[in-house]
N, C-alpha and C positions, 0 to 999 in steps of 0.2 A: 504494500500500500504506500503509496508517495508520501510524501512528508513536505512541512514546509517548518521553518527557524523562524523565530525572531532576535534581533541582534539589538545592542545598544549603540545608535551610531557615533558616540561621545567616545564609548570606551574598543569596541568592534568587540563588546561579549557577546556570545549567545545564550539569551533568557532563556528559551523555551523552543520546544520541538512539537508539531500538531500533524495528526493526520491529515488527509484530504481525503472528505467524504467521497465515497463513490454514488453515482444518476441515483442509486435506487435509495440509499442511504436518504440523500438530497428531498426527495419527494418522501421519504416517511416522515419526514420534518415540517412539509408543507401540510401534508393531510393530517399531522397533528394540531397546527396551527390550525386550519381550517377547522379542525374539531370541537378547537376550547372558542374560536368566532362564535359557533353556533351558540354558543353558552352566554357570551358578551353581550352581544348584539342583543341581546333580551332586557337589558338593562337597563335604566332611563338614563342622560346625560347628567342628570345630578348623583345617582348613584353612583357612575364611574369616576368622580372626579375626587371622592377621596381616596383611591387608590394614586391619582396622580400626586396629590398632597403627599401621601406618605411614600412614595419613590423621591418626590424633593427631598425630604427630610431623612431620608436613608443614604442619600449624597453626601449630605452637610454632615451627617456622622461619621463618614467615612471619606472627608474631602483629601486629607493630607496624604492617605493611601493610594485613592486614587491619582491624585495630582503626580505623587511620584511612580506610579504605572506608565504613565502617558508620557512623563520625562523621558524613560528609561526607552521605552518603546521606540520613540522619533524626533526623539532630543527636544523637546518644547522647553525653554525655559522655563522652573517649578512654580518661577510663581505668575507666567502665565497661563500655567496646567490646573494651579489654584482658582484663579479668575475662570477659568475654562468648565470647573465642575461649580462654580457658584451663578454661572451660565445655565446651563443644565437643570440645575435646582428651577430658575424664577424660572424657566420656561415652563418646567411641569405643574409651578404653583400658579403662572399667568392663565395658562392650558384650563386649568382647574376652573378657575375663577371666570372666565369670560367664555368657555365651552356651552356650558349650559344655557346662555342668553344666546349666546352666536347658531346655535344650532336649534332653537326651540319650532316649534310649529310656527309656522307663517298664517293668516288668516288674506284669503283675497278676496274681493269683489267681483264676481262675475259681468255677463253683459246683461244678465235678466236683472244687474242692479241690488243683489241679495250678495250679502258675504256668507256664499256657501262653498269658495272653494278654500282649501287644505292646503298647504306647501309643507311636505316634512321630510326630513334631512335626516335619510337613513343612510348604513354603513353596508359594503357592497363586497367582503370578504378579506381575502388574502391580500398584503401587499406588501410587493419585493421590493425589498431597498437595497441599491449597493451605492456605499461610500467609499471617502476616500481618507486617508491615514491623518491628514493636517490638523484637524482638530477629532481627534477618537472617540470623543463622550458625545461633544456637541452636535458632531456629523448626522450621527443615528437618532439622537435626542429628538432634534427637531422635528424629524419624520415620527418618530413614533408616539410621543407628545400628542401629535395634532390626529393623528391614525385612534390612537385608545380611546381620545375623548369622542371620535368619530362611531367606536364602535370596529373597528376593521382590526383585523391581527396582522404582524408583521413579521416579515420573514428576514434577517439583515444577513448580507454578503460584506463582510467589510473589509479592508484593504488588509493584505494577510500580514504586513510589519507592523500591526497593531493586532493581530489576532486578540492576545490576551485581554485587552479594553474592550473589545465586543463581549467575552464571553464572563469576563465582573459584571458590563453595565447588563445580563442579563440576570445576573447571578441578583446584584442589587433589587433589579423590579421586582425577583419572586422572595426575597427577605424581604423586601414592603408587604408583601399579599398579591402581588398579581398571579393570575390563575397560569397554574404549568401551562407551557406551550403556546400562549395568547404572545410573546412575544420569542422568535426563537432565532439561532445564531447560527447559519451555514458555513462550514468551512469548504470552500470546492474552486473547479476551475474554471474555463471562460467559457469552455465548451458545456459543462452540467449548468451553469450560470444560464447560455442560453437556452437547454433543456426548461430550466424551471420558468422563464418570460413564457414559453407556451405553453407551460400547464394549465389547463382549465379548471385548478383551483387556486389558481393566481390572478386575480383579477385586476388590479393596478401595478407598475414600477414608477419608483422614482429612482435619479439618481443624480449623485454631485460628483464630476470629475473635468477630463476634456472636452474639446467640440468633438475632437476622435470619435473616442468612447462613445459620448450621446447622440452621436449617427447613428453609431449601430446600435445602442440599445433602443433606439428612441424607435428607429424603422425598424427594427424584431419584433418590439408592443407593437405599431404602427401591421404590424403583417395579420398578428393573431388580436385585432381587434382588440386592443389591452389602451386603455388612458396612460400617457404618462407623463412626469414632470422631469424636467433637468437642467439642473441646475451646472453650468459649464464652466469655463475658463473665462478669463478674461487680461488687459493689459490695461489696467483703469488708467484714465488722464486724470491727473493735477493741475488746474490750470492757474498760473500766477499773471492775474491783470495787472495793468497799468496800473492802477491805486489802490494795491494788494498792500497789505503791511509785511515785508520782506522779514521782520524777527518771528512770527505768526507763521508766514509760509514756510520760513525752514523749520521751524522746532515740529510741524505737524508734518510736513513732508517726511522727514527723517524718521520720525515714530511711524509712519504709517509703512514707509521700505521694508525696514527690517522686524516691525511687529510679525510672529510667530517664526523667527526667523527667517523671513520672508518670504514665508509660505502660503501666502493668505490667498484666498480669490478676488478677494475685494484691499488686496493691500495698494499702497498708492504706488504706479511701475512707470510711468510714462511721464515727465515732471515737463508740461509745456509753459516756457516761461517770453514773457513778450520783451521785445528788443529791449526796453526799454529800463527792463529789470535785471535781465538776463545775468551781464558780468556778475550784480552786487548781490542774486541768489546765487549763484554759480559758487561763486566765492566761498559766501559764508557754509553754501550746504556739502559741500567736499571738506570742508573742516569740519564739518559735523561726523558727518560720515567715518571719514580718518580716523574720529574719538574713538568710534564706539568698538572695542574691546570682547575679541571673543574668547570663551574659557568653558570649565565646569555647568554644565546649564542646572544644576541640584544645586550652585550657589549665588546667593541672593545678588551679589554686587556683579553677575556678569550679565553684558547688555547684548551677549552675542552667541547661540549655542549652534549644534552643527547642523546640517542638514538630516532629514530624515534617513538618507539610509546612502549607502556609495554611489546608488544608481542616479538617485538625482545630484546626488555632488556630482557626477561625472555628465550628467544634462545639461548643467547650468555653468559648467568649466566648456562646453563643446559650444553653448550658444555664445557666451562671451567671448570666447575665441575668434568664433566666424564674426560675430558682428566688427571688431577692431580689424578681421583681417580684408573684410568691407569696406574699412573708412573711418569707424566712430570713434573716437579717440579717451582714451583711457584717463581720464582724472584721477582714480586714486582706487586702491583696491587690484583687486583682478592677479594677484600673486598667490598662488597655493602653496599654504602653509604648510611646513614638515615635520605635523604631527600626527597623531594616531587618531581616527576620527573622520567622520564626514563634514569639516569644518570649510565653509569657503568665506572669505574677506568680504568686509563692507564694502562694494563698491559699485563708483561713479563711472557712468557712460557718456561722453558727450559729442557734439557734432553727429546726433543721431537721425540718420535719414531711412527712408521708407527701400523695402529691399533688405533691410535686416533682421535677426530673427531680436534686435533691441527693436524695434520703431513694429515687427508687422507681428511677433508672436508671444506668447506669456512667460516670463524667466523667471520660475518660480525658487527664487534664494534671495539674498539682499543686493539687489542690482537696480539699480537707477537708472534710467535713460530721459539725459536730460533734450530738449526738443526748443531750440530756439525759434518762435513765431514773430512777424512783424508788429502786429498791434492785437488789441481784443478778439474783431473778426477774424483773424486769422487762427492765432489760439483756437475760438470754438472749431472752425473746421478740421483741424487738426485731430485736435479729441474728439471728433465724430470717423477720423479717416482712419477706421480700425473695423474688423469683421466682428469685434464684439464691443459687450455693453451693459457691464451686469455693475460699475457701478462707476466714480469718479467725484472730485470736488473741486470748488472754485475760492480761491482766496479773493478777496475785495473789500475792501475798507465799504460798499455800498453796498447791505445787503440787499434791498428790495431790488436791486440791477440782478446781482447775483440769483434770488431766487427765481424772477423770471426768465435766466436764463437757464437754470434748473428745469424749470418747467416747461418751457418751450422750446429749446434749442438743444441741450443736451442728450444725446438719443444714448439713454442708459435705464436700468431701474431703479437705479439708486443713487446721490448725490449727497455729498458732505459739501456744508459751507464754512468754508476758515476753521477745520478739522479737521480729524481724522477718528474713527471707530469703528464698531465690532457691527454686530447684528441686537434691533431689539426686540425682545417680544412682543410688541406691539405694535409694530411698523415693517410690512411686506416686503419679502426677501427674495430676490430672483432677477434675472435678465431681459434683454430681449437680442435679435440677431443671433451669433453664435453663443452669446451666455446662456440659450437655452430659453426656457419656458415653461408660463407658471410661476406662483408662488408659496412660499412658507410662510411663518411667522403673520401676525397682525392677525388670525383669526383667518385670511387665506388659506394657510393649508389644511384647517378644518374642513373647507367646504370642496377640495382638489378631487377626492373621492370618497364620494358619498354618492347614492341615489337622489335628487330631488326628487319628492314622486309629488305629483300632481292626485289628489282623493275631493273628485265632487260631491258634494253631499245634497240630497233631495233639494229640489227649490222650493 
């Protein structure tokens, strides 16, 4: 039977050793889920919501544990693996608390003028989620958060250098009381993977990774009539206008590069700065950059841990490679360090033109690609001149400019104004273009799948 490792990329230990389920194994894991649905789904949306409460609260007990799981796993710095599991928690408490109203019976008015019709928001089975390694806890969280309160059972594929974090955060929901098998953890390959999208007791996937990836999964559901959501890549714009406050734009640019060791999908990657700024960000944000100091990601004063695992150290050494041997010119960073470890340097990209895998593809480590534009209008089209769109922000001393141009101009799902962050539970998460489609979080992914069923009742 194959086997897969997981390693620590800080130290190159191996944690743990897992089989790989085989097709048949695969599907007695779906018809189990599919089993304890039938038992869920019976349940009214306030009745499932303190099981959500007590999975929050089964986190918070065990944050420090888990926190250094997810370190060890794929180098996250601890105490963004801290922040990571107190994520997780408000989600299943938010989950909780706004499920019940978000999902209740709708009451409509027909055309004979009588409110005699029903809108009610039932849950429609199985649903496959495969994630990705970057965030372990959060990745799955969110999907299955919005899925329980839904009523639907979930089946997770998670990225196998976290194996371990998938099969705690399942070990956690059944020490809260959720019912065996309502949420359960496949280990397998790409090929059982697509086995189980056309199961016919699979009824939805979601998934968060590449545009790759969510071609093919998205057109595999797309084959066997399956909904699905995806959530993709992206190379988010920063844009710095004309009347940006340049100490504001770098201290949030710089957080936003190298947060999760700049592994994020929504971390900030493309920094289009206008003529006019250009030199005096340039300047200050490669001294920035320079600082920040990579070490031990288990100790608290290091601002830099390694990459998740060799293979993307050696993705994100091959893409900066080619982009300088392109043209783009190296500001600071971009030397492989000769230590033990999936570690790569903070570093600045600049004179970044289109044609490179800096300016047209996603360089998921701490890499900057700074993007000198003429004036404002020039800027927005810039950070629109990318196949994706799932998120970006604009510094400006004017917000009301900034957020209509948030609102109107900006072809993303999501936009930061003169900052940089995470996801929040109560504000919709997702792309358009190649970031995919569909949303999470805001009470969105409650209603992704579910039945709406339409029930007339006598006039």
């Amino acid at each position: 039977m194959p086997e897969i490792k997981t390693v620590n990329p800080a130290t190159e230990e191996v944690l743990s050793t897992y089989s790989v389920m085989s097709e048949a194994e695969a599907i007695r894991v779906v018809e189990a889920t599919h089993a304890a649905f039938n038992d869920w789904r019976k349940l009214s949306h306030s009745d499932r919501a303190p099981y959500l409460k007590k999975i929050a609260e089964k986190l918070r007990d065990n944050k420090e544990e888990l926190a250094e799981l997810m370190t060890r796993e794929v180098g996250k710095l601890y105490k963004d693996s801290l922040d990571e599991v107190d994520l997780c928690a408000a989600i299943f408490d938010w989950t909780a608390d706004a499920g019940p109203e978000k999902l209740k019976d709708e009451t409509r008015e027909l055309m004979d003028g009588k409110k005699n019709g029903v809108v009610t928001y039932q849950p429609i089975g199985v649903i496959y989620s495969v994630q990705p390694w970057n965030f372990p806890f959060y990745q799955p969280v969110r999907v299955l958060a919005a899925n329980l309160m839904t009523g639907n059972g979930n089946v997770l594929k998670h990225a196998q250098i976290c194996t371990g974090s998938a099969l705690r955060l399942k070990e956690i929901c059944e020490e809260a009381g959720l019912p065996k098998d309502l949420f359960n953890v496949v280990i397998i390959d790409h090929d059982t993977s697509d086995k189980l999208i056309a199961h016919d007791l699979v009824r939805g996937v979601t998934m968060t990774g590449s545009d790759k990836a969510g071609s093919h999964i998205g057109s595999l559901a797309a084959k066997h009539l399956k909904k699905s959501v995806l959530e993709l890549g992206s190379n988010d714009a920063f844009i710095v206008l004309d009347d940006a406050e340049i100490d504001t734009a770098v201290k949030f640019s710089a957080a936003g590069r190298i947060y999760n060791n700049g592994q994020t999908c929504i971390s900030a990657k493309r920094f289009i700065v206008t003529d006019k700024n250009y030199d005096a960000f340039v300047s200050a944000f490669v001294e920035q950059m320079k600082s920040i100091e990579m070490g031990d990601p288990m100790d608290k004063n290091t601002g830099l841990g390694p990459l998740s695992s060799q293979e993307q150290f050696e993705t994100v050494r091959d893409q900066v490679k080619e982009s300088v041997e392109k043209g783009c010119e190296l500001l600071c960073g971009g030397e492989v360090p000769d230590r033990t470890g999936a570690y790569y340097p903070s570093t600045v990209l600049g004179n970044v033109k289109p044609g490179t895998p800096a300016y047209d593809d996603e360089i998921f480590g701490p890499v900057a690609s700074v993007i000198r534009a003429k004036d404002d209008e020039d800027a927005m089209r810039i950070a629109n001149d990318s196949r994706y769109g799932l998120g970006g922000g604009i510094f400006s001393k004017d917000e009301d400019r900034a957020l209509e141009l948030a609102r109107a101009e900006f072809d993303t799902g999501m936009i930061r104004i003169n900052g940089f962050g995470l996801a929040d539970p109560n504000m919709p998460f997702g792309g358009v273009k190649n970031s995919g489609y569909g949303r999470e979080h805001g009470g969105f992914g409650m209603t992704e799948f579910v039945n709406a069923k339409a029930v007339f009742l006598p006039s």
